[in-house]
RODO-2510 file (C-alpha; in nm, 4 decimals, decimal comma):
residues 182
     n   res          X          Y          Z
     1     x     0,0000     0,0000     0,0000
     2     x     0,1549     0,3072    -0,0931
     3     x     0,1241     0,5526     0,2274
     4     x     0,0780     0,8919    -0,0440
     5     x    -0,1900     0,7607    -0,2070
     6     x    -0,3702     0,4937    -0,0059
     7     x    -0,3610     0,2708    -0,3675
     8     x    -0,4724    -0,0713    -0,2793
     9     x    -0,1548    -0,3177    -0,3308
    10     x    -0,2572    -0,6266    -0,6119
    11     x    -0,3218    -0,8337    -0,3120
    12     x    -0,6113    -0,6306    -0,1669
    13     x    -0,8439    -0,7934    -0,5018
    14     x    -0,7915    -1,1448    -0,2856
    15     x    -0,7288    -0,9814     0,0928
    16     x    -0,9693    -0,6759     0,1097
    17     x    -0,9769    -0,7548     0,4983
    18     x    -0,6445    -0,7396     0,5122
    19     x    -0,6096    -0,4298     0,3356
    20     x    -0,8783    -0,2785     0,5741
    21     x    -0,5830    -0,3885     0,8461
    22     x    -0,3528    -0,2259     0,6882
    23     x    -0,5379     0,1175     0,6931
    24     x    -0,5280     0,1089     1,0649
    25     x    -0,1784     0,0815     1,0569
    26     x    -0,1742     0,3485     0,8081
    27     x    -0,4067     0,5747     1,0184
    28     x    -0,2266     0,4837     1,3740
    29     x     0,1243     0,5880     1,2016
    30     x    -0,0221     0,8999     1,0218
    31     x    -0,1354     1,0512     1,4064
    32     x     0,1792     0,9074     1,5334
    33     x     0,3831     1,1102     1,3178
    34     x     0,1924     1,4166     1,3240
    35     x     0,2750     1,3766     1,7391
    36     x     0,6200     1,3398     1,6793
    37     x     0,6471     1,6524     1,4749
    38     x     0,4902     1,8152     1,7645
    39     x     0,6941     1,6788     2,0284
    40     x     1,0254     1,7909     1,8144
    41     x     0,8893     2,1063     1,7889
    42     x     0,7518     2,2010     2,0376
    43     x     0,4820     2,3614     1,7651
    44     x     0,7508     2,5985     1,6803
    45     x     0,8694     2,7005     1,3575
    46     x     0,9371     2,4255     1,1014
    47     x     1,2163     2,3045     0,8780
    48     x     1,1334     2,2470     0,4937
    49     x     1,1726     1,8821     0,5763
    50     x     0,9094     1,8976     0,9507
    51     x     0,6718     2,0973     0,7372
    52     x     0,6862     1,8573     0,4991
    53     x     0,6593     1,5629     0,7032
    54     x     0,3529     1,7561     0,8483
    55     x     0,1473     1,8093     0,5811
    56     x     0,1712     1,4843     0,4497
    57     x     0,0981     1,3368     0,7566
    58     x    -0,2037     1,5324     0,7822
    59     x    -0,2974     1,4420     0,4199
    60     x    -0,2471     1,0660     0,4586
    61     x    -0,4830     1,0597     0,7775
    62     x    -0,7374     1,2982     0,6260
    63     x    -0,8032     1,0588     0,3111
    64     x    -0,7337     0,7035     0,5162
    65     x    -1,0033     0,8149     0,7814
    66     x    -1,2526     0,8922     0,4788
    67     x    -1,1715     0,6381     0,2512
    68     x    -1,1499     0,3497     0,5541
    69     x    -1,4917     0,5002     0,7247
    70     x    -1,6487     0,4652     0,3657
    71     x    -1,4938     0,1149     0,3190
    72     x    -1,6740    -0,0060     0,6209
    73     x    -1,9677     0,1829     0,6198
    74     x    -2,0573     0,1479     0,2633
    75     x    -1,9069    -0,1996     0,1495
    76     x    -1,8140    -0,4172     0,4358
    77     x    -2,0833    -0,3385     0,6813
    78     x    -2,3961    -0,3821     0,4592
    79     x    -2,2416    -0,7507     0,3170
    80     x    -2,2070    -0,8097     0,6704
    81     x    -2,5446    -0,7858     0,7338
    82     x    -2,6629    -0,9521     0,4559
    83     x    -2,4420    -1,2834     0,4549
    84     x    -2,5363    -1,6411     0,4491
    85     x    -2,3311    -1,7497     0,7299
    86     x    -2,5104    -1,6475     1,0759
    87     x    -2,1462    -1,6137     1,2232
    88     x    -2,0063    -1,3299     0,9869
    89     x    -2,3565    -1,1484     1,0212
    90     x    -2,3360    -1,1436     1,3559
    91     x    -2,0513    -0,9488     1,3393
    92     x    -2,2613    -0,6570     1,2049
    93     x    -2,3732    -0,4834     1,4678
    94     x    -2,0342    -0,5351     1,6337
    95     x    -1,9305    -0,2937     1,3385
    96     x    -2,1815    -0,0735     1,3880
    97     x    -2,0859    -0,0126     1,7100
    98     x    -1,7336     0,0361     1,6069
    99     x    -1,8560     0,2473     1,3757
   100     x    -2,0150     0,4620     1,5800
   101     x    -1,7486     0,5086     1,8517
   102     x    -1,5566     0,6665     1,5243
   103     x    -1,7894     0,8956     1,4487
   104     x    -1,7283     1,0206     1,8119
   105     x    -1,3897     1,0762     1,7661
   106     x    -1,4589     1,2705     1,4026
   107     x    -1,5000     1,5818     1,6214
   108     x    -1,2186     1,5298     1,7343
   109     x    -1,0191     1,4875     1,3759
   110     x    -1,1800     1,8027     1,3257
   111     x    -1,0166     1,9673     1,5923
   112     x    -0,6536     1,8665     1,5402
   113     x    -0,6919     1,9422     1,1092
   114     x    -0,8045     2,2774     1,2371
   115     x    -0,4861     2,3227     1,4920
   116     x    -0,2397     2,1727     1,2667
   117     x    -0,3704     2,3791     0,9410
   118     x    -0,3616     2,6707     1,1586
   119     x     0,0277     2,5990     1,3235
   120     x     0,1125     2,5877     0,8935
   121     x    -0,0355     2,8816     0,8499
   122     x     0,1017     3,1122     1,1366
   123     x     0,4093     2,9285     1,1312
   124     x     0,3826     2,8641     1,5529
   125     x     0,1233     2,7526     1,7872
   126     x     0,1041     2,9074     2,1740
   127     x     0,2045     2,6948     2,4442
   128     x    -0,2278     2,6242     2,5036
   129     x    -0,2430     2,5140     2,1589
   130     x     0,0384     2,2554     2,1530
   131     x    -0,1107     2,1021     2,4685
   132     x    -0,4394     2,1177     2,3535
   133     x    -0,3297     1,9617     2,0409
   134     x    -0,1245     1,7081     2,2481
   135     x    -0,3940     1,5861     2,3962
   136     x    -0,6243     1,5502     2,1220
   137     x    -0,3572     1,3947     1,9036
   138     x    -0,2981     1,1052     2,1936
   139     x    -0,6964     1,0761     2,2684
   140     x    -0,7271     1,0612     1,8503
   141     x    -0,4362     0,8189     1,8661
   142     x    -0,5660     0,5913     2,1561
   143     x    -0,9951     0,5684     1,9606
   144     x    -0,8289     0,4465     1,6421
   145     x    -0,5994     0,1697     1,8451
   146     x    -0,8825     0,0724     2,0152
   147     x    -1,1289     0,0791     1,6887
   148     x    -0,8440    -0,1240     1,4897
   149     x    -0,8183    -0,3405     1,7649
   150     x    -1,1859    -0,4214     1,8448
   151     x    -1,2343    -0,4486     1,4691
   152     x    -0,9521    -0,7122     1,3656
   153     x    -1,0804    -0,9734     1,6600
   154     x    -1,4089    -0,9160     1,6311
   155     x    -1,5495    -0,8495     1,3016
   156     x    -1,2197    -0,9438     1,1140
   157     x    -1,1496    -1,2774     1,1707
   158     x    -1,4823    -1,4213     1,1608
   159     x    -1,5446    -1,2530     0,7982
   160     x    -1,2229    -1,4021     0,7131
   161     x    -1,3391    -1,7182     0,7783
   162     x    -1,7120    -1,7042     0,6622
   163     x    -1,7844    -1,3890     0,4114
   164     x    -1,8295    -1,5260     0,0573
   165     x    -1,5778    -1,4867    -0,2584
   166     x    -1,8531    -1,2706    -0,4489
   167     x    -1,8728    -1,0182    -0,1339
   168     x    -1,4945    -0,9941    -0,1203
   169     x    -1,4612    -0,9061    -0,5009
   170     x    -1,7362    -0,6358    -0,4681
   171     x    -1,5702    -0,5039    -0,1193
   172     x    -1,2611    -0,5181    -0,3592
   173     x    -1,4382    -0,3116    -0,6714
   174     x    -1,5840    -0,0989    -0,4898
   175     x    -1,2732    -0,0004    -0,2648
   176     x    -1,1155     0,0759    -0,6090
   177     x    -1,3606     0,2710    -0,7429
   178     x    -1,3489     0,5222    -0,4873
   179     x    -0,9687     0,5762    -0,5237
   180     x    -1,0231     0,6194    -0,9159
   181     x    -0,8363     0,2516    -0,9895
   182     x    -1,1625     0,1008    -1,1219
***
């Protein structure tokens, strides 16, 4: 998976789980980084090569959250729900749930795009803001572990086992489709 442009890799056709996985590792690192920008910097002035680091930190996790919160929501959840096997559609309202804890932490996305756009723009950030954004950055950090981590043992690996080769492939299309590849 290439980290600039969230492409699925060949494999994600026969994996589209898997490549779900790898988003969260995609979105953990993204916040990660953006966090270790911050604690270098103190959200001081940047280098060419921090500011850069920055901003495509901030890209990455701005189109992995949307792309991975329409790759549930709009392709795996609804063949969740409407699978043969009683032990992958079970597993539904376990996403949902996820789901749902996500959108509580979208508010909270919100808030560090807005801080980190702003510390670009005016070049520094007060001491309040850097903590502020600490904070948020670690809370942001600690939902997606725990959504990543709820998600892989408990929706995951029973659709790995039980969801059907026809739901996979349109999962797969239509995970391509929105990232132009289809």
């Amino acid at each position: 998976m290439s980290a600039a442009t969230l492409t699925p890799p060949a494999e994600a056709a026969a994996d589209p789980l898997g490549y779900l996985s790898k988003c969260h590792i995609l979105i953990v690192k993204s916040i990660e980084e953006i966090l270790n920008v911050l604690d270098w910097t103190h959200g001081g002035m940047l280098n060419r090569t921090e500011e850069r680091n920055l901003v495509c930190a901030l890209e990455r996790l701005n189109r992995a959250i949307r792309l991975h919160g329409m790759d549930e929501e709009d392709s795996l959840q609804p063949r969740l729900e409407s699978c043969d096997n009683p032990d992958v559609r079970s597993t539904a309202p376990i996403l949902a749930s996820i789901i749902e804890q996500t959108r509580a932490a979208e508010e909270l996305h919100i808030k560090v795009d807005a801080t980190v756009r702003k510390w670009l723009y005016q070049r520094s950030l007060t001491f309040l803001e850097v903590w502020a954004l600490r904070d948020q950055l670690v809370e942001l950090l600690d939902a997606y572990r725990q959504h990543a981590s709820k998600e892989e043992v408990n929706v995951f690996a029973v659709a790995e086992k039980g969801l059907c080769e026809h739901c996979r492939h349109e999962i797969t299309s239509e995970m391509l489709w929105r990232r132009g590849l289809a």
